[in-house]
C-alpha positions as CSV (number, residue, x, y, z in Angstrom):
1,X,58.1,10.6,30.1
2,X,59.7,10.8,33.5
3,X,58.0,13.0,35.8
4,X,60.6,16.1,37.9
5,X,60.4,15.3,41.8
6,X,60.2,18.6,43.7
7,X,62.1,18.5,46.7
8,X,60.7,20.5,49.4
9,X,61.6,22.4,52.7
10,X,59.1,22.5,55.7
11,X,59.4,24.7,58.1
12,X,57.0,24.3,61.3
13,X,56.6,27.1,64.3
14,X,55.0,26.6,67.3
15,X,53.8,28.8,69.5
16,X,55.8,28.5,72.5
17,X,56.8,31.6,75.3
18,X,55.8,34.4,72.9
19,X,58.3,33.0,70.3
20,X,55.5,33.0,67.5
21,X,54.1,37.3,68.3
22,X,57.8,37.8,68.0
23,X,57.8,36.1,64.4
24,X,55.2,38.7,63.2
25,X,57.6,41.8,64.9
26,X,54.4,42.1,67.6
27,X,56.6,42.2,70.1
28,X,60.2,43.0,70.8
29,X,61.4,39.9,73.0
30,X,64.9,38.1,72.5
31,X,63.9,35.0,70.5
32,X,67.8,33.4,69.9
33,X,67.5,32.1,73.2
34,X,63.9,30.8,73.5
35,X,63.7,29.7,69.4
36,X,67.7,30.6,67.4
37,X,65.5,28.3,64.5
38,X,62.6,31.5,64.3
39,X,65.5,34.4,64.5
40,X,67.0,32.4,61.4
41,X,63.8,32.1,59.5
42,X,63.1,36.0,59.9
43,X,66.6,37.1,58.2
44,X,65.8,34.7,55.4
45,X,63.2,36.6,54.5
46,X,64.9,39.8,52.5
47,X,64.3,41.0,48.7
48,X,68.4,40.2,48.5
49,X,68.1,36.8,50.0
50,X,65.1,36.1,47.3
51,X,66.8,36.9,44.6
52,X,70.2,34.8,45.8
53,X,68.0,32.3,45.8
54,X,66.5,33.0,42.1
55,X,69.9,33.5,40.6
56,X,71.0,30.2,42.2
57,X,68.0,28.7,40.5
58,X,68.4,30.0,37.1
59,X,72.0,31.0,36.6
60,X,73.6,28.4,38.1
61,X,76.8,29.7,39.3
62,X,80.4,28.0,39.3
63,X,81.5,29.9,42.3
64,X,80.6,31.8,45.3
65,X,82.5,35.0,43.6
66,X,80.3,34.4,40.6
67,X,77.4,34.6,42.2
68,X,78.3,37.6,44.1
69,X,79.4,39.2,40.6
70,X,76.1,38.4,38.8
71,X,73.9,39.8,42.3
72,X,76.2,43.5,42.0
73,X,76.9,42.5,45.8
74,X,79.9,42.0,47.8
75,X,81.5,38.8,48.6
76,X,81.1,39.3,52.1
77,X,77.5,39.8,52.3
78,X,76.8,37.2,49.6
79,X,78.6,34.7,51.7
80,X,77.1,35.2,54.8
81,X,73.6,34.9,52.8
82,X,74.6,31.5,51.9
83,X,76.2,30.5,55.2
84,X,72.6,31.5,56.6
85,X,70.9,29.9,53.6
86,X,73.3,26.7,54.0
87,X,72.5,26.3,58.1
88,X,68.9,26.3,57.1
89,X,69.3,23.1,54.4
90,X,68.7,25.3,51.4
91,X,71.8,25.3,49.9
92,X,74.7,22.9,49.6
93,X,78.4,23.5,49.2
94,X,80.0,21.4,46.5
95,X,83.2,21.3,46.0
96,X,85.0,21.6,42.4
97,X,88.1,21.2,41.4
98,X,89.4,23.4,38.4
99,X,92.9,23.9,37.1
100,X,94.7,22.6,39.9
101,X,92.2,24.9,42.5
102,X,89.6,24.0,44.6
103,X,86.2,26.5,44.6
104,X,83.3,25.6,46.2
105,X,80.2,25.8,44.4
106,X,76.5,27.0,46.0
107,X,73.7,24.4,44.7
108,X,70.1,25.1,45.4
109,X,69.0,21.9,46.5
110,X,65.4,22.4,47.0
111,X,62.6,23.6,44.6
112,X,60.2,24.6,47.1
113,X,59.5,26.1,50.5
114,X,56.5,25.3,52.6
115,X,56.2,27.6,56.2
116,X,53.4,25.7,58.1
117,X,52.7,28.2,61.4
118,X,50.5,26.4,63.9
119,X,48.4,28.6,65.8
């Protein structure tokens, strides 16, 4: 029997010009200059961003407007969540072609997340 590979996400921060107390909200500082990566990492981590990500996983949409139908969200918002979601190499963009029509498809391509912080 053939074992699943997981594929898996690391994420490392550094401490580096107060980047990291900003991470934790300990300060107020302006981090997209000094780290855009951290600022990224900090919106990712929402209630509506985990369950895009859980509805990817088990529903498997066909379509960006799917998914946005099966969250209760609006289109918008759901594809600015996967534009974010896409930058950070969590989700990939297929493209399908149905009934003459192009859509384009979100796939979760990773089953796990590790955030290493170095201290």
């Amino acid at each position: 029997m053939a074992t699943k590979k997981i594929k898996t996400k690391t994420i490392t921060l550094r401490q580096e010009s107060g980047a990291f107390t900003s991470f934790f909200g300990a300060k107020k500082i302006e981090t997209a200059e000094q780290n855009p990566e951290i600022t990224k990492l900090r919106s990712m981590f929402s209630n509506e961003k985990a369950r895009l990500l859980h509805v990817l996983k088990a529903k498997q949409p066909n379509s960006l407007y799917e998914l946005a139908k099966i969250l209760g969200r609006d289109f918008k918002s759901v594809r600015q969540d996967i534009k974010l979601l896409e930058e950070l190499g969590f989700v990939e963009m297929i493209p399908v072609h149905k009934g003459g029509r192009q859509k384009l498809k979100p796939l979760l391509v990773i089953d796990e997340l590790n955030v290493t912080i170095q201290i």
